[in-house]
SEVO-637527 format. One line per 3 residues: number of its first residue (from 1); for each residue x negated, y negated, z of N, C-alpha, C. Coordinates in Angstrom, 1 decimal, padded with zeros to 4 digits, m for minus. Layout:
! residues N
NUM	X Y Z X Y Z X Y Z  ...
This chain:
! residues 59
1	m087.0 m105.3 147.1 m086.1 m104.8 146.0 m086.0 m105.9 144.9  m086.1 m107.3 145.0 m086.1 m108.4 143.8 m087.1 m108.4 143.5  m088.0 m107.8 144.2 m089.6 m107.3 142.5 m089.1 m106.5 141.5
4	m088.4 m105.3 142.0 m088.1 m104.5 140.9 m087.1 m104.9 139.9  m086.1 m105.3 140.4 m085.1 m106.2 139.8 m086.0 m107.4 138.6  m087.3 m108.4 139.2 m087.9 m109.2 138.6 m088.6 m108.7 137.8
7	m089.4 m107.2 138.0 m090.6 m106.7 137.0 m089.7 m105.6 136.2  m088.5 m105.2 136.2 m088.0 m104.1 135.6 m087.7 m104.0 134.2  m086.7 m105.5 133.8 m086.6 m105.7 132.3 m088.0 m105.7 131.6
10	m089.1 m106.2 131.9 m090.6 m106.2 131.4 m091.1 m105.1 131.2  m091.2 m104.3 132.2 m091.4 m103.1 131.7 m090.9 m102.0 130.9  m089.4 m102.4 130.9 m088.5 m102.2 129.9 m089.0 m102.1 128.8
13	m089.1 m103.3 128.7 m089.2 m103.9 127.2 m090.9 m103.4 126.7  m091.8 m103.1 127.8 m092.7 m102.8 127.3 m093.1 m101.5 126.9  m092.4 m100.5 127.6 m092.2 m099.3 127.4 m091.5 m099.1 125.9
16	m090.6 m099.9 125.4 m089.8 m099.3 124.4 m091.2 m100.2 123.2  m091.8 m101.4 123.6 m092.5 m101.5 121.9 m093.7 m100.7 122.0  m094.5 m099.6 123.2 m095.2 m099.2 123.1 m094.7 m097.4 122.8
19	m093.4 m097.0 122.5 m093.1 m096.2 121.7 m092.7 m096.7 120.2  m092.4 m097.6 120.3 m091.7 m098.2 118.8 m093.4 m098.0 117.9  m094.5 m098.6 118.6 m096.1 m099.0 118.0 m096.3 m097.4 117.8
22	m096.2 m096.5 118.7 m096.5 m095.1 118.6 m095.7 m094.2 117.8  m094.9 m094.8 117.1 m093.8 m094.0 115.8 m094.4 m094.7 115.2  m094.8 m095.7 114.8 m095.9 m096.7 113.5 m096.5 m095.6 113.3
25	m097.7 m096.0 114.3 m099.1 m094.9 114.1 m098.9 m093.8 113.9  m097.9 m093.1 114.3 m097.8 m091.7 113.9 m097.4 m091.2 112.5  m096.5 m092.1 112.1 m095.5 m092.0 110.6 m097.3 m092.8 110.1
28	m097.6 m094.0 110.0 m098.8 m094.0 109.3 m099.6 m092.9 108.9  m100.3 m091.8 110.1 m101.3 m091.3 110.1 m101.3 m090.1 109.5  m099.6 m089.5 109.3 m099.2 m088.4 108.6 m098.8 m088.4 107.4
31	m098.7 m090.5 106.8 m098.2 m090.2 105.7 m099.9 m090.3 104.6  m100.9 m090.9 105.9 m102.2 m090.9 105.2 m102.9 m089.5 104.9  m102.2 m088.3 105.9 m102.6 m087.3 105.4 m101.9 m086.7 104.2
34	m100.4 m086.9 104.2 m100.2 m086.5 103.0 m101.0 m086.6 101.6  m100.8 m088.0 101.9 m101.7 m089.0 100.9 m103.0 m087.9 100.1  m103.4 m087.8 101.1 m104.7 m087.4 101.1 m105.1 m085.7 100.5
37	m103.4 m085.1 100.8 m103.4 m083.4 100.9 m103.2 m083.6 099.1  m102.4 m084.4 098.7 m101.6 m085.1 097.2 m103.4 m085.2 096.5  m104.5 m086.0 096.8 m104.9 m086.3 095.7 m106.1 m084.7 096.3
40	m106.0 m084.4 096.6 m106.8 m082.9 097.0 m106.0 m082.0 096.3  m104.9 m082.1 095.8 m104.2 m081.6 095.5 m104.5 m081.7 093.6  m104.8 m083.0 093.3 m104.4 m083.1 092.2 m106.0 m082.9 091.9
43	m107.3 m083.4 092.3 m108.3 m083.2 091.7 m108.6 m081.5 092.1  m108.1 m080.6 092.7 m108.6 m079.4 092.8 m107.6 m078.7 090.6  m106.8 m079.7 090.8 m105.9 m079.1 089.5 m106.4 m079.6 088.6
46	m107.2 m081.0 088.7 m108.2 m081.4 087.5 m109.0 m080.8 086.8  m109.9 m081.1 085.6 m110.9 m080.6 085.2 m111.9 m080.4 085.8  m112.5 m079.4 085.5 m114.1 m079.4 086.4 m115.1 m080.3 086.2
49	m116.0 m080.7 087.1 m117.0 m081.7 086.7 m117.8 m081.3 085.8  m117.8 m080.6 085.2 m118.6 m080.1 083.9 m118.0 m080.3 082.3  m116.5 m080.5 082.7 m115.7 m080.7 081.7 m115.2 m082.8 081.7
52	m115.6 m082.9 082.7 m115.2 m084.4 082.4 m116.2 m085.5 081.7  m115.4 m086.5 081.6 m116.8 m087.5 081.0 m117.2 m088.0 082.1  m118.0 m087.8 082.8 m118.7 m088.3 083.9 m120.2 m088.4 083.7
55	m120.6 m089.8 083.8 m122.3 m089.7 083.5 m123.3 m088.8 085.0  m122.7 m089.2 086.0 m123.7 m087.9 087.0 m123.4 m086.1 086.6  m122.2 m085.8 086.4 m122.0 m084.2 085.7 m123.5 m084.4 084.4
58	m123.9 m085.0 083.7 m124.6 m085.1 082.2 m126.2 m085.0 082.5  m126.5 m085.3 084.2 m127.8 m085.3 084.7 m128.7 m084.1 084.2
C-alpha cells in the first residue's frame, strides 16, 4: 500500500499535464483549420487567376 501512496501524486501529476498537452494540440489543430477554412475562404472570393497579375496565369 506505500507504493501507491509513493507512485500516486506522479501519476497525478502526469495525468493532468498529459491532458493540459492534449487541450494545446487540440485548440492548436482546430485553430489551424480555421486558419486554413479563412484563407480558402478568402481566395475562393478573390479574383480569378485569369484576372490577376500573375506571371504563370500570362503563360
Amino acid at each position: 500500500m506505500e507504493y501507491v501512496a509513493v507512485l500516486l501524486p506522479s501519476i497525478v501529476v502526469g495525468l493532468i499535464f498529459w491532458f493540459a498537452m492534449k487541450a494545446i494540440f487540440n485548440a492548436d489543430k482546430s485553430e489551424r483549420q480555421a486558419e486554413a477554412r479563412a484563407q480558402a475562404e478568402a481566395e475562393a472570393q478573390g479574383a480569378s487567376p485569369a484576372d490577376r497579375n500573375d506571371p504563370e496565369s500570362n503563360r
